[in-house]
Backbone as XML, in Angstrom:
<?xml version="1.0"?>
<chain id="A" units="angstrom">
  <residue number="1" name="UNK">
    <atom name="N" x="0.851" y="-1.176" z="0.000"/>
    <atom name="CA" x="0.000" y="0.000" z="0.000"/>
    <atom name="C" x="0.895" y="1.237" z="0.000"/>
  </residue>
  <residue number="2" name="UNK">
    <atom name="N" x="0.515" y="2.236" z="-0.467"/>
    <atom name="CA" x="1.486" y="3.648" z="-0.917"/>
    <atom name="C" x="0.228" y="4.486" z="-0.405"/>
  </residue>
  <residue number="3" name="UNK">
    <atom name="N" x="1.626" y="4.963" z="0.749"/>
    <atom name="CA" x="0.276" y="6.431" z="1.112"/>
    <atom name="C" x="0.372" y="7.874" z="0.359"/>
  </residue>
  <residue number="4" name="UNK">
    <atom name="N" x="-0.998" y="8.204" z="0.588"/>
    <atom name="CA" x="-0.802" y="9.611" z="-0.945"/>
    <atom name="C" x="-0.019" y="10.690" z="-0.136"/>
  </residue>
  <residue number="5" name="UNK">
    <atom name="N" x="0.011" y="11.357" z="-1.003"/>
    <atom name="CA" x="1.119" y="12.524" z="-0.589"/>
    <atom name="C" x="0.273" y="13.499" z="0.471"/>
  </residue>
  <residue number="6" name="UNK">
    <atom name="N" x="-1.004" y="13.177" z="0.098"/>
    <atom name="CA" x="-1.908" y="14.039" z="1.176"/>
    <atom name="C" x="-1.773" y="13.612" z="2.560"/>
  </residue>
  <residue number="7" name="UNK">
    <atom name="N" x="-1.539" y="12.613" z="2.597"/>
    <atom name="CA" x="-1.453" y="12.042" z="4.159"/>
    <atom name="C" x="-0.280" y="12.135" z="4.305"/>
  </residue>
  <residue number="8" name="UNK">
    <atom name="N" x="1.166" y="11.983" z="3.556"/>
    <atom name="CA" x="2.180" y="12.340" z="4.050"/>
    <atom name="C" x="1.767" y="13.732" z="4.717"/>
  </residue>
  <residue number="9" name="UNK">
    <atom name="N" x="1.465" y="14.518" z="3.965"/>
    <atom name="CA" x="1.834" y="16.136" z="4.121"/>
    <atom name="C" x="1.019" y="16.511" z="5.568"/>
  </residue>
  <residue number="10" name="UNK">
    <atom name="N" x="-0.296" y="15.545" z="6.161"/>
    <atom name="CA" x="-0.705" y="15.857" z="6.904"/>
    <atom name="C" x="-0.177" y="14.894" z="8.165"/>
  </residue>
  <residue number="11" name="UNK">
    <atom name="N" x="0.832" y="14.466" z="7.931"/>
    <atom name="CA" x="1.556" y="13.564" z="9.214"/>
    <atom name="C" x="2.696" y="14.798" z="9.590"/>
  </residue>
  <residue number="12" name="UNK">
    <atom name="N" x="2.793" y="15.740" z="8.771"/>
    <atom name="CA" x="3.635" y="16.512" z="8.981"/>
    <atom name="C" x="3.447" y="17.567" z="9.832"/>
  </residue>
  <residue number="13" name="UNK">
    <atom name="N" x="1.944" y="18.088" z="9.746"/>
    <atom name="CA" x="1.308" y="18.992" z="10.602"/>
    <atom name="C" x="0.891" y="18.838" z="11.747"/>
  </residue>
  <residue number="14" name="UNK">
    <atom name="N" x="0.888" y="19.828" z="12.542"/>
    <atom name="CA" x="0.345" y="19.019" z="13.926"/>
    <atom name="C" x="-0.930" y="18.910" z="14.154"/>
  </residue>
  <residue number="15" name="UNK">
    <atom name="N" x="-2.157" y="18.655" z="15.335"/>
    <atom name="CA" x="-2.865" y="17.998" z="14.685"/>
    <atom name="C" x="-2.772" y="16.875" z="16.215"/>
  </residue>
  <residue number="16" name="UNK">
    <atom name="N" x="-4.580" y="16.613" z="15.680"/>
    <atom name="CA" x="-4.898" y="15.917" z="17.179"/>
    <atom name="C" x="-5.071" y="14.454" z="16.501"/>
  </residue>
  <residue number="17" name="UNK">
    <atom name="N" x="-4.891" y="13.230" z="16.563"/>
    <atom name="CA" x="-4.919" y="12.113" z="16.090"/>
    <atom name="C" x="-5.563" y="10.958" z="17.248"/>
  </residue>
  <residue number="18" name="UNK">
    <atom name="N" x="-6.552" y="10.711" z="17.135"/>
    <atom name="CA" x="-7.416" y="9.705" z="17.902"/>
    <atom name="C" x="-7.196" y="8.498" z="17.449"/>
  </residue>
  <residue number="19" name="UNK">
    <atom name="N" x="-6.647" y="7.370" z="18.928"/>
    <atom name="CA" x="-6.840" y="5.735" z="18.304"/>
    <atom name="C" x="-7.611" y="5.057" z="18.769"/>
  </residue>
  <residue number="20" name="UNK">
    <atom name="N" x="-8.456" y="4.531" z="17.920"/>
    <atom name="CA" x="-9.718" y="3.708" z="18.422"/>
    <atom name="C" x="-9.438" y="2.011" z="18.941"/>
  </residue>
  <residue number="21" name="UNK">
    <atom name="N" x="-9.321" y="1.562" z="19.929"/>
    <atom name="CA" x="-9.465" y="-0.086" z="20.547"/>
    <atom name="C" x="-10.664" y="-0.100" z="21.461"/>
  </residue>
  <residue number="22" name="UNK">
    <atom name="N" x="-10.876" y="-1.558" z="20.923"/>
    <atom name="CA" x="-12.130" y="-2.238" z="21.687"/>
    <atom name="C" x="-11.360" y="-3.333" z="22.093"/>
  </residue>
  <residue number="23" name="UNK">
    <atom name="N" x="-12.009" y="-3.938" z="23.368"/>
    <atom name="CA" x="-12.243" y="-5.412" z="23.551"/>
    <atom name="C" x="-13.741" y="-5.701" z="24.882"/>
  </residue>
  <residue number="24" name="UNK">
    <atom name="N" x="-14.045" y="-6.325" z="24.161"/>
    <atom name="CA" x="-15.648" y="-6.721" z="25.148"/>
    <atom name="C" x="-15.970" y="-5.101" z="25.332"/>
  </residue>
  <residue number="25" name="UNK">
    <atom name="N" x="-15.331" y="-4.401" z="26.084"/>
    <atom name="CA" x="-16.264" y="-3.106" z="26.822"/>
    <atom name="C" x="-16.423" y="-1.951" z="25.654"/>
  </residue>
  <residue number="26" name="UNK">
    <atom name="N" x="-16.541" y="-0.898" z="25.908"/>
    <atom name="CA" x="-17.103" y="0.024" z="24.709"/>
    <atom name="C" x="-15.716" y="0.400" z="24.403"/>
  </residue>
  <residue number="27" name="UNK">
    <atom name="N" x="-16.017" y="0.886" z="22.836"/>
    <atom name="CA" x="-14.368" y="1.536" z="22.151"/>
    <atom name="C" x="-14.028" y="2.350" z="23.326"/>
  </residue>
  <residue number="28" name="UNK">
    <atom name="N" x="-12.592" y="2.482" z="23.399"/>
    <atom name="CA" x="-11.571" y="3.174" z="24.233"/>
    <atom name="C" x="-11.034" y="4.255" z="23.102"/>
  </residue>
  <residue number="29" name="UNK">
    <atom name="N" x="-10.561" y="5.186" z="23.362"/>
    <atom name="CA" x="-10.193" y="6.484" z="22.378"/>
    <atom name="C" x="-8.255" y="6.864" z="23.549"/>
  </residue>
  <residue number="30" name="UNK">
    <atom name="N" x="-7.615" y="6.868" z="22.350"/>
    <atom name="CA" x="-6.222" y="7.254" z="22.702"/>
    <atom name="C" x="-6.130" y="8.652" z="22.334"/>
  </residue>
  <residue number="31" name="UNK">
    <atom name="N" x="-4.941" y="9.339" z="22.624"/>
    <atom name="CA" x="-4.491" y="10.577" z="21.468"/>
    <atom name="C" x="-3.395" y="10.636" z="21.706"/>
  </residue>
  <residue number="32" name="UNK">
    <atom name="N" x="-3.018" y="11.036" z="20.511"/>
    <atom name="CA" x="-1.520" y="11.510" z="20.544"/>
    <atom name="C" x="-1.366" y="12.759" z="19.374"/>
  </residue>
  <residue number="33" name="UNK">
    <atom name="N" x="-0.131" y="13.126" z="18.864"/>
    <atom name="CA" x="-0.456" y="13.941" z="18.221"/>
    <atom name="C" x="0.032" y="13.539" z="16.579"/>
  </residue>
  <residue number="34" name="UNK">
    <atom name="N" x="-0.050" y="14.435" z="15.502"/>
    <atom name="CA" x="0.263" y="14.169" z="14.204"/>
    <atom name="C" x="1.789" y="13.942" z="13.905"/>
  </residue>
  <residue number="35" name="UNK">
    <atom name="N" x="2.346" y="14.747" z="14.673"/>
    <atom name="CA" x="3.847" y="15.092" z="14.819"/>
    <atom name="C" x="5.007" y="13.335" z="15.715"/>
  </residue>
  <residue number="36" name="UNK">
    <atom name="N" x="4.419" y="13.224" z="15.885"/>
    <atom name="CA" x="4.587" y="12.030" z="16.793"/>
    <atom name="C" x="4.614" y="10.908" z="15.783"/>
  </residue>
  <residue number="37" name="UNK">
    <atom name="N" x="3.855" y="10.778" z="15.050"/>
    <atom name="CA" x="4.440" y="9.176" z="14.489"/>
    <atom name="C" x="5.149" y="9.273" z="13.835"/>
  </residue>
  <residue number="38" name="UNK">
    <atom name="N" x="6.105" y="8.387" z="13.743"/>
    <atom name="CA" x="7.524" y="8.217" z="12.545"/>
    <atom name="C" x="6.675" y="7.279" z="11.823"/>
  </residue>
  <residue number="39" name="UNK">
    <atom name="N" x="7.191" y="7.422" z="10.113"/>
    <atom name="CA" x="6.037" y="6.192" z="9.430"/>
    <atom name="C" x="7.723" y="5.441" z="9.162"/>
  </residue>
  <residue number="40" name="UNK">
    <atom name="N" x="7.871" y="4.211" z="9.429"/>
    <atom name="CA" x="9.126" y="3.332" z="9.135"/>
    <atom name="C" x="8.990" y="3.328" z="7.510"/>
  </residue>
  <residue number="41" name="UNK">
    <atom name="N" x="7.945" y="2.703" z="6.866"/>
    <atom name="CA" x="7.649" y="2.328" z="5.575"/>
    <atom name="C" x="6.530" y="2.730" z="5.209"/>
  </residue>
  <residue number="42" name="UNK">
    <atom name="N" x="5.741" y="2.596" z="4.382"/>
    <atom name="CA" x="4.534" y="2.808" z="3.914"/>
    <atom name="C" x="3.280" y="2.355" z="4.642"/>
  </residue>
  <residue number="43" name="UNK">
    <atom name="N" x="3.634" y="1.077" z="5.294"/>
    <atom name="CA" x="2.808" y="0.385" z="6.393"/>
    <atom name="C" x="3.049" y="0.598" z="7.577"/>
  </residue>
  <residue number="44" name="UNK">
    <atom name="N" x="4.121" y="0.610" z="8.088"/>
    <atom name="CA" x="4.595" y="1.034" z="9.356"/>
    <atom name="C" x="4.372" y="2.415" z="10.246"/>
  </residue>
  <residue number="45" name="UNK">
    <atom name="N" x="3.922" y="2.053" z="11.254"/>
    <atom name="CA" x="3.647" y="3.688" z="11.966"/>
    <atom name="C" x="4.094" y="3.648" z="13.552"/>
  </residue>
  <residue number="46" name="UNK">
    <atom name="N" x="4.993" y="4.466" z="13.793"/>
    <atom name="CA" x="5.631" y="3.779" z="15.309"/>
    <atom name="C" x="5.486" y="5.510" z="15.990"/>
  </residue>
  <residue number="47" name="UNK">
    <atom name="N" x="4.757" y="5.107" z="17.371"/>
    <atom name="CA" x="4.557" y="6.286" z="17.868"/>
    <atom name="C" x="4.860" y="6.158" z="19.219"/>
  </residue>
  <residue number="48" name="UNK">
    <atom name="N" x="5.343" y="7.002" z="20.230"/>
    <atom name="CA" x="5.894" y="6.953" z="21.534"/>
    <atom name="C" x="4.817" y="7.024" z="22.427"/>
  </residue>
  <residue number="49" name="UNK">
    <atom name="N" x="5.118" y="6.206" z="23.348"/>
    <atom name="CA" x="3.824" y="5.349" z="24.442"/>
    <atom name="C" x="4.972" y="5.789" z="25.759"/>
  </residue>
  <residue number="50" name="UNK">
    <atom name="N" x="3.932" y="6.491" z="26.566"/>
    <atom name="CA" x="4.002" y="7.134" z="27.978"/>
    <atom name="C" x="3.280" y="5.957" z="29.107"/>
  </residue>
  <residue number="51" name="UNK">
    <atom name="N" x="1.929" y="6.555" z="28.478"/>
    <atom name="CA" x="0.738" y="5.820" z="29.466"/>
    <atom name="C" x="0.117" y="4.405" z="28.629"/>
  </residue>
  <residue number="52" name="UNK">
    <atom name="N" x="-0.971" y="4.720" z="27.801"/>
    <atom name="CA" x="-1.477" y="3.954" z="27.505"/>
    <atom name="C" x="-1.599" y="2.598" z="27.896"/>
  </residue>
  <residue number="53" name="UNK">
    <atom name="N" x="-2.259" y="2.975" z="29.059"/>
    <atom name="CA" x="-2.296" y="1.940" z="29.505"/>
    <atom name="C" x="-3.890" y="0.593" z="28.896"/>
  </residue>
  <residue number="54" name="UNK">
    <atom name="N" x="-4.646" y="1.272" z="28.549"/>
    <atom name="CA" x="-6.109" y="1.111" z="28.705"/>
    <atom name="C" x="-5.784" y="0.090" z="27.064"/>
  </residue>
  <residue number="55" name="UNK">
    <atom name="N" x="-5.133" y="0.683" z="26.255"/>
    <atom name="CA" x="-4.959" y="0.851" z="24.737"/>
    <atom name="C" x="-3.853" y="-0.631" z="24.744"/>
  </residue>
  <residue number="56" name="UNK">
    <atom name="N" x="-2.865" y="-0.731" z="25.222"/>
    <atom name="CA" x="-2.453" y="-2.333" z="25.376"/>
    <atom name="C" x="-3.015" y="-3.238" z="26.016"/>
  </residue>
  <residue number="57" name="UNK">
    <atom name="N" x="-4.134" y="-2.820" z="27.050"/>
    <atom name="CA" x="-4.362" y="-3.785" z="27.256"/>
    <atom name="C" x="-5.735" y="-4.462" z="26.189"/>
  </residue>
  <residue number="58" name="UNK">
    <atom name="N" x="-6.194" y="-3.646" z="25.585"/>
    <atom name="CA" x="-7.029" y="-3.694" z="24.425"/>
    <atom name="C" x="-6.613" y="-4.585" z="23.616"/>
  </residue>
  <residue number="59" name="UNK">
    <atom name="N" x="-4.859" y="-4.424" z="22.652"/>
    <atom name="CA" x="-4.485" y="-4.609" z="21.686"/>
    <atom name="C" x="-3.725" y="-6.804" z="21.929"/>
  </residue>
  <residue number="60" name="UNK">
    <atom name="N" x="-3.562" y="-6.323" z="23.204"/>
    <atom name="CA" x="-3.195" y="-7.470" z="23.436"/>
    <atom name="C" x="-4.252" y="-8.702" z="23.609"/>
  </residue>
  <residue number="61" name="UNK">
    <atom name="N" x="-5.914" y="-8.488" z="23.241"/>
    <atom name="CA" x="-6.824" y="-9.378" z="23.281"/>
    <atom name="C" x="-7.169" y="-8.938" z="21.586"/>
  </residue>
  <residue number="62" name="UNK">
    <atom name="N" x="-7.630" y="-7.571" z="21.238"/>
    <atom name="CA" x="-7.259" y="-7.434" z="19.429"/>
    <atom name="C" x="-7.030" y="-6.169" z="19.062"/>
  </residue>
  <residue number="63" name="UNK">
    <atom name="N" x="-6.279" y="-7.044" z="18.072"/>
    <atom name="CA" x="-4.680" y="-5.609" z="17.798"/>
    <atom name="C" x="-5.576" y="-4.942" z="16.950"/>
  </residue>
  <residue number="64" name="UNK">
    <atom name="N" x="-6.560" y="-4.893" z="16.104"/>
    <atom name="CA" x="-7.571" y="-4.133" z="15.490"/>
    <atom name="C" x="-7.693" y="-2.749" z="15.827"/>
  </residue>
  <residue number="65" name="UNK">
    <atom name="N" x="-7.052" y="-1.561" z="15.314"/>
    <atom name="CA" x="-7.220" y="-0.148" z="16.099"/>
    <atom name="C" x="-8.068" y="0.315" z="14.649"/>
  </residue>
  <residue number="66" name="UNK">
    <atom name="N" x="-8.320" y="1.633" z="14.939"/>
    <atom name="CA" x="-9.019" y="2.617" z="14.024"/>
    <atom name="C" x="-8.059" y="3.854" z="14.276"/>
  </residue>
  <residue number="67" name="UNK">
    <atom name="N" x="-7.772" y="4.793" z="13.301"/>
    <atom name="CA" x="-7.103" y="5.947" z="13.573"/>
    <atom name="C" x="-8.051" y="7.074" z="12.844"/>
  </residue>
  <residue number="68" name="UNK">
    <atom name="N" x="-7.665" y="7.846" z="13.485"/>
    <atom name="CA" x="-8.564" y="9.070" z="12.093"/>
    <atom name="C" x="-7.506" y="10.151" z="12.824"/>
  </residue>
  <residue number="69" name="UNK">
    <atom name="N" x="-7.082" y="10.771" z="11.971"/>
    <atom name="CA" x="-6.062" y="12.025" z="11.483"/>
    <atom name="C" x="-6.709" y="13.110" z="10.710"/>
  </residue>
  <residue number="70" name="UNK">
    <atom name="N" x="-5.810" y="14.327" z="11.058"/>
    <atom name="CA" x="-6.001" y="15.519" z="10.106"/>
    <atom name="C" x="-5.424" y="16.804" z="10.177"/>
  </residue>
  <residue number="71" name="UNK">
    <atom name="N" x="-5.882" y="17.453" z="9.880"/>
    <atom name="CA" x="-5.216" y="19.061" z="9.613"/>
    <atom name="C" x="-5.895" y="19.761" z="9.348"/>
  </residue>
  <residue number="72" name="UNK">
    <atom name="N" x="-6.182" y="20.861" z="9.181"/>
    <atom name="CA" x="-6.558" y="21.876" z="8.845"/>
    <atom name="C" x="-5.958" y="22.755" z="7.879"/>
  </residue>
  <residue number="73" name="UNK">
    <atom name="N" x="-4.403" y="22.498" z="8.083"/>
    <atom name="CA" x="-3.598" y="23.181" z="7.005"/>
    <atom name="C" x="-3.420" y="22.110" z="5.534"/>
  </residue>
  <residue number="74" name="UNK">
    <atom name="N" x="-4.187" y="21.379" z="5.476"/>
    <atom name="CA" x="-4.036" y="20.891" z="4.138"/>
    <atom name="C" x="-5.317" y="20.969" z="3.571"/>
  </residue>
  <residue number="75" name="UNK">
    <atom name="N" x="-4.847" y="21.017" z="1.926"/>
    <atom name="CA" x="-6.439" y="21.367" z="1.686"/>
    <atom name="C" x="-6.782" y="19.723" z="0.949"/>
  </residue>
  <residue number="76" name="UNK">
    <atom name="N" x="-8.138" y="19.538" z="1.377"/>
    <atom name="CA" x="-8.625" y="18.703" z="1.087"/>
    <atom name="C" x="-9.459" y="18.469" z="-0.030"/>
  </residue>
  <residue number="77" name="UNK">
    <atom name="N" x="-10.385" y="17.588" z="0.068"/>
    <atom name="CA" x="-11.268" y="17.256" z="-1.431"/>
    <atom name="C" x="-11.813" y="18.726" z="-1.792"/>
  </residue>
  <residue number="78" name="UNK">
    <atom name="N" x="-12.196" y="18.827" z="-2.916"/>
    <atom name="CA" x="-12.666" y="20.091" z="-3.269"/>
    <atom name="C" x="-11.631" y="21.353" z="-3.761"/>
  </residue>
  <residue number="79" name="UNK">
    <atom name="N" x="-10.330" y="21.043" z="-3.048"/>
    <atom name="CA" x="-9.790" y="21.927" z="-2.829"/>
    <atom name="C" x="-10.495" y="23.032" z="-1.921"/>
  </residue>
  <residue number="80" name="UNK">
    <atom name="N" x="-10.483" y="22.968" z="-0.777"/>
    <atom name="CA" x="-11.502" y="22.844" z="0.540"/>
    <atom name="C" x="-10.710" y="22.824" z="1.671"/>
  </residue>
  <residue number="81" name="UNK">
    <atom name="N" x="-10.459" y="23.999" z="2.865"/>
    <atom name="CA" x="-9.064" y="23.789" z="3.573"/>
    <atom name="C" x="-8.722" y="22.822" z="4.568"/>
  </residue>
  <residue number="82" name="UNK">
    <atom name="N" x="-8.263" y="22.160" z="4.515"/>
    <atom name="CA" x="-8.563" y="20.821" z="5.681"/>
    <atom name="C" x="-8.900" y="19.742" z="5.340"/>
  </residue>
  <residue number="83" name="UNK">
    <atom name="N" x="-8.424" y="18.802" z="5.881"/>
    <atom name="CA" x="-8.806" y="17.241" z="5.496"/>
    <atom name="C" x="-8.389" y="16.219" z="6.733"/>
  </residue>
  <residue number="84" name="UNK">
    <atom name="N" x="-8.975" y="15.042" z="6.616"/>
    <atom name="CA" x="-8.543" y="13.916" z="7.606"/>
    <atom name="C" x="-8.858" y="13.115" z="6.712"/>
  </residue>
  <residue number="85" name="UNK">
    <atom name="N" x="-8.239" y="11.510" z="7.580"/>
    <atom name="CA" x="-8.099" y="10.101" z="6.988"/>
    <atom name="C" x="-9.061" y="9.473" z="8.000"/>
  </residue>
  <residue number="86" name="UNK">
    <atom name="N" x="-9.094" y="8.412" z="7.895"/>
    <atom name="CA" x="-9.204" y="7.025" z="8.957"/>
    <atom name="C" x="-8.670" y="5.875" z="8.618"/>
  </residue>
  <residue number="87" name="UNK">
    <atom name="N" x="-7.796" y="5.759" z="9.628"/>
    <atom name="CA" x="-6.925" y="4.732" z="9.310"/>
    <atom name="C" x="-7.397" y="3.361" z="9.803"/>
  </residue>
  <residue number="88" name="UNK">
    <atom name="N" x="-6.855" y="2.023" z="9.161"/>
    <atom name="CA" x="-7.209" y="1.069" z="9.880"/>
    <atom name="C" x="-5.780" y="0.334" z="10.122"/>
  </residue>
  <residue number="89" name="UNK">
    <atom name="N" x="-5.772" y="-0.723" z="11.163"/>
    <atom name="CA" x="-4.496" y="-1.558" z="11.179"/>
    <atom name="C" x="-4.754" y="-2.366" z="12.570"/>
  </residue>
  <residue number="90" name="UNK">
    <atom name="N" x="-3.355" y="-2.839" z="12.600"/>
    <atom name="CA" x="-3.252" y="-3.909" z="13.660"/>
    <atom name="C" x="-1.949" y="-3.207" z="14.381"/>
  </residue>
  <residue number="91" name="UNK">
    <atom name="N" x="-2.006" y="-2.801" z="16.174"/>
    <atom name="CA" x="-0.981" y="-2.448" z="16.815"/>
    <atom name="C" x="-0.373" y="-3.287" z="17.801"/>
  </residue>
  <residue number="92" name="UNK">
    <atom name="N" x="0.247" y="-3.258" z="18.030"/>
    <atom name="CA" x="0.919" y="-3.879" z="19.247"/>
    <atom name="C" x="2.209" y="-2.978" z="20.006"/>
  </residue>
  <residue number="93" name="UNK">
    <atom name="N" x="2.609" y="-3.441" z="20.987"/>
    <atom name="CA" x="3.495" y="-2.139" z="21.852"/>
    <atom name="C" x="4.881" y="-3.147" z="21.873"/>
  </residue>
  <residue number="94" name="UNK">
    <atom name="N" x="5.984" y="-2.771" z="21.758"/>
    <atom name="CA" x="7.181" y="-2.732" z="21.477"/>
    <atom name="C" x="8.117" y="-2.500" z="22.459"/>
  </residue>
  <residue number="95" name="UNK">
    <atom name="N" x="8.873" y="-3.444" z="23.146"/>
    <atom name="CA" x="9.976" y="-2.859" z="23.637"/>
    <atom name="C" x="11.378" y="-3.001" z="23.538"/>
  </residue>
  <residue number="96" name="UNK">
    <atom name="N" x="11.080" y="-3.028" z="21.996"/>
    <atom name="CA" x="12.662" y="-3.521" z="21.082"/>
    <atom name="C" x="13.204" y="-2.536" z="20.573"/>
  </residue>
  <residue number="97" name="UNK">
    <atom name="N" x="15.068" y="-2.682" z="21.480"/>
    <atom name="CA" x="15.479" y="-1.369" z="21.751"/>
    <atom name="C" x="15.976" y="-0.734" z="20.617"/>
  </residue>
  <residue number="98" name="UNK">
    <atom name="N" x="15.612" y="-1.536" z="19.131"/>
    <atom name="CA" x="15.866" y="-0.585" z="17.713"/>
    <atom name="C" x="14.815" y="0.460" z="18.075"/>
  </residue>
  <residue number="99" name="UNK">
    <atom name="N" x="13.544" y="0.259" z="17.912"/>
    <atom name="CA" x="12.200" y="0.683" z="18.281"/>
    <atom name="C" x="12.649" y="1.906" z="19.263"/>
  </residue>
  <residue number="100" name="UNK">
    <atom name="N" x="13.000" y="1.711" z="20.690"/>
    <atom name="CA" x="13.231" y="2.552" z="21.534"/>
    <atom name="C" x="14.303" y="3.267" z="21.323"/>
  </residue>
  <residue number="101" name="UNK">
    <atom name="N" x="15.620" y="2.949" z="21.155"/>
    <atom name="CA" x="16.305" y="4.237" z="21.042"/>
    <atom name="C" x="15.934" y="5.193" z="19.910"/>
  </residue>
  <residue number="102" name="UNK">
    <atom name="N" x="15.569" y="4.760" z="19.413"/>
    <atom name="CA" x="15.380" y="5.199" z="17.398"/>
    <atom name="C" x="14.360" y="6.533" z="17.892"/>
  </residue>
  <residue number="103" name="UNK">
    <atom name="N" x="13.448" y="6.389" z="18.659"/>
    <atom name="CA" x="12.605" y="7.728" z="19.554"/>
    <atom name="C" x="12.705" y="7.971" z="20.426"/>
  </residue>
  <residue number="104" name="UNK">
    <atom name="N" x="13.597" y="7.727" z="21.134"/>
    <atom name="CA" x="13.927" y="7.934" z="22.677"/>
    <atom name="C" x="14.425" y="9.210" z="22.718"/>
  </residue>
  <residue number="105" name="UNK">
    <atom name="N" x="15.448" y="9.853" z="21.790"/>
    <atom name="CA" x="15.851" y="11.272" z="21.491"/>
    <atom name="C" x="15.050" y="12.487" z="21.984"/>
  </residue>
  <residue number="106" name="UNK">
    <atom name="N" x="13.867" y="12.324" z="20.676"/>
    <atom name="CA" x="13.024" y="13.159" z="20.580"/>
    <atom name="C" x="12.118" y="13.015" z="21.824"/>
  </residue>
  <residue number="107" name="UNK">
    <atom name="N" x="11.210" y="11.920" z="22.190"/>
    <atom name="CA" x="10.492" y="11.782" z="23.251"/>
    <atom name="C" x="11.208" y="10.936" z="24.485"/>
  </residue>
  <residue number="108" name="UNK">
    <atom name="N" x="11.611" y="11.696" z="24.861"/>
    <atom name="CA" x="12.563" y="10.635" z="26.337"/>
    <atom name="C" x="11.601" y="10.041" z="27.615"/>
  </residue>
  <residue number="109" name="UNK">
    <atom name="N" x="10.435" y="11.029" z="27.598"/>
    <atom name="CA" x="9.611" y="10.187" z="28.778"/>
    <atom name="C" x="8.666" y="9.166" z="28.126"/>
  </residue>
  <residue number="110" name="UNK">
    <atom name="N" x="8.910" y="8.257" z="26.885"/>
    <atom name="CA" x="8.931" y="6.829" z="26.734"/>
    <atom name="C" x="8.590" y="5.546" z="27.165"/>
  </residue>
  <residue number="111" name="UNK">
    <atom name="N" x="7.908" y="4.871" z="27.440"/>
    <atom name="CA" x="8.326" y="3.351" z="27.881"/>
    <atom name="C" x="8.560" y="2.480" z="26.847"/>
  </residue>
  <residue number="112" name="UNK">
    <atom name="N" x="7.659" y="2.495" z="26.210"/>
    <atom name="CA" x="8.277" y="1.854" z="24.845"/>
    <atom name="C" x="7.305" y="2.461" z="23.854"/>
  </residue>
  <residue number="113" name="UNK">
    <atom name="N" x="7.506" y="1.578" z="22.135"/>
    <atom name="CA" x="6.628" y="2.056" z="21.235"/>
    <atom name="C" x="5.815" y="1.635" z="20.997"/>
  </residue>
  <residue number="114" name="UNK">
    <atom name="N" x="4.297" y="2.499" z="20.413"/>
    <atom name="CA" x="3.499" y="1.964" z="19.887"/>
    <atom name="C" x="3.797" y="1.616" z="18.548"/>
  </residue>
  <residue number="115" name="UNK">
    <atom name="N" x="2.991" y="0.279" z="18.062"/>
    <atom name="CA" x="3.426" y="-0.247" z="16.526"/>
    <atom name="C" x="2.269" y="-0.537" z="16.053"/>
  </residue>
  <residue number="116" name="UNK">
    <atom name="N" x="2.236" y="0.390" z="14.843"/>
    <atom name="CA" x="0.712" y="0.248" z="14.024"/>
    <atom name="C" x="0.965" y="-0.413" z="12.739"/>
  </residue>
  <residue number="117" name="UNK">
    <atom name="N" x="0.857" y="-1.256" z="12.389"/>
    <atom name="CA" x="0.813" y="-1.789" z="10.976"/>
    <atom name="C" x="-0.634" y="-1.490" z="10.074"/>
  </residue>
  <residue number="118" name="UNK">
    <atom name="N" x="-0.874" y="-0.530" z="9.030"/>
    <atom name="CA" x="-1.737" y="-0.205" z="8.451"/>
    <atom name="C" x="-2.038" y="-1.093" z="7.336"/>
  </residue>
  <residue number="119" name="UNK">
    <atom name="N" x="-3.745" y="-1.276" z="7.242"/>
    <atom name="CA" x="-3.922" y="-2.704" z="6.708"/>
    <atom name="C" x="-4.660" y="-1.722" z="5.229"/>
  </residue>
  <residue number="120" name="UNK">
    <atom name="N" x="-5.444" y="-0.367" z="5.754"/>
    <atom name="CA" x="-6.430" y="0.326" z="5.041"/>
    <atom name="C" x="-6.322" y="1.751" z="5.376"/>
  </residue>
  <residue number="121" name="UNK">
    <atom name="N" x="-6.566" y="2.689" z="4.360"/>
    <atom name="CA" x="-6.730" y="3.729" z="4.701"/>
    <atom name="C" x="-7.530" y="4.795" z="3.813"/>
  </residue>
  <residue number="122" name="UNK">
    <atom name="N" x="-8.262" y="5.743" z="4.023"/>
    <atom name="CA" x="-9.245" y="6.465" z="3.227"/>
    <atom name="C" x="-9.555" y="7.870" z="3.718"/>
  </residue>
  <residue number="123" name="UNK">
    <atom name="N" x="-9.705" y="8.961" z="2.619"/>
    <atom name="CA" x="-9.374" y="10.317" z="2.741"/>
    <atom name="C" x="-11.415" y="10.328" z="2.681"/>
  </residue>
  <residue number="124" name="UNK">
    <atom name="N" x="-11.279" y="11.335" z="4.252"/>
    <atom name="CA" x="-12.852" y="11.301" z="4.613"/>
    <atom name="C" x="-13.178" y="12.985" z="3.855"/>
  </residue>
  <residue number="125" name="UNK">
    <atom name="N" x="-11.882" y="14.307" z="3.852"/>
    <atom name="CA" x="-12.528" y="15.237" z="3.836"/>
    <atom name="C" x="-11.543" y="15.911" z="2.872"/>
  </residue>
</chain>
């Protein structure tokens, strides 16, 4: 999968980014921000985990997340100012120290990473 240049450009901006996990009880909602994920590859999305606590323990019964992203500074369909995605994938949390030092720099209060593998993704606006 090849992400469009629109979603590059809006991983670039900052920007409130919600992750959706369920298991048995009602969806759980994360955040972090736009600025925060490193994309490894085209599929890959590795973002720095503080707390989250609620969100592994989710992923570790199913790794199934939802993301939805956006900006305001990009212009979207229409040529229209602003746009978001929703992402889909499978995460799991990481404490492999390629993974960790590789963001430990930038975000030092860390425990380890979040790891999103993107399965789907679609431009809502």
């Amino acid at each position: 999968m090849v992400l469009s240049d629109t979603l590059k450009e809006v991983l670039t901006k900052e920007g409130v980014v919600a992750i959706v996990s369920w298991y048995k009880k009602e969806p759980h909602i994360t955040n972090t921000w736009n600025t925060y994920i490193t994309v490894v590859d085209e599929n890959t999305f590795l973002i720095p985990a503080g707390v989250m606590k609620t969100l592994e323990k989710n992923v570790q019964k199913n790794k199934n997340v939802k993301i939805s992203i956006g900006s305001r500074e990009v212009v979207g369909f229409n040529k229209y100012q602003g746009t978001g995605f929703l992402l889909e994938g499978e995460a799991s949390f990481s404490y492999d120290e390629a993974y960790v030092k590789m963001l430990k720099k930038k975000y030092p209060w860390l425990t380890r990473v979040l790891v999103i593998e993107i399965t789907t993704y679609k431009q809502l606006l």
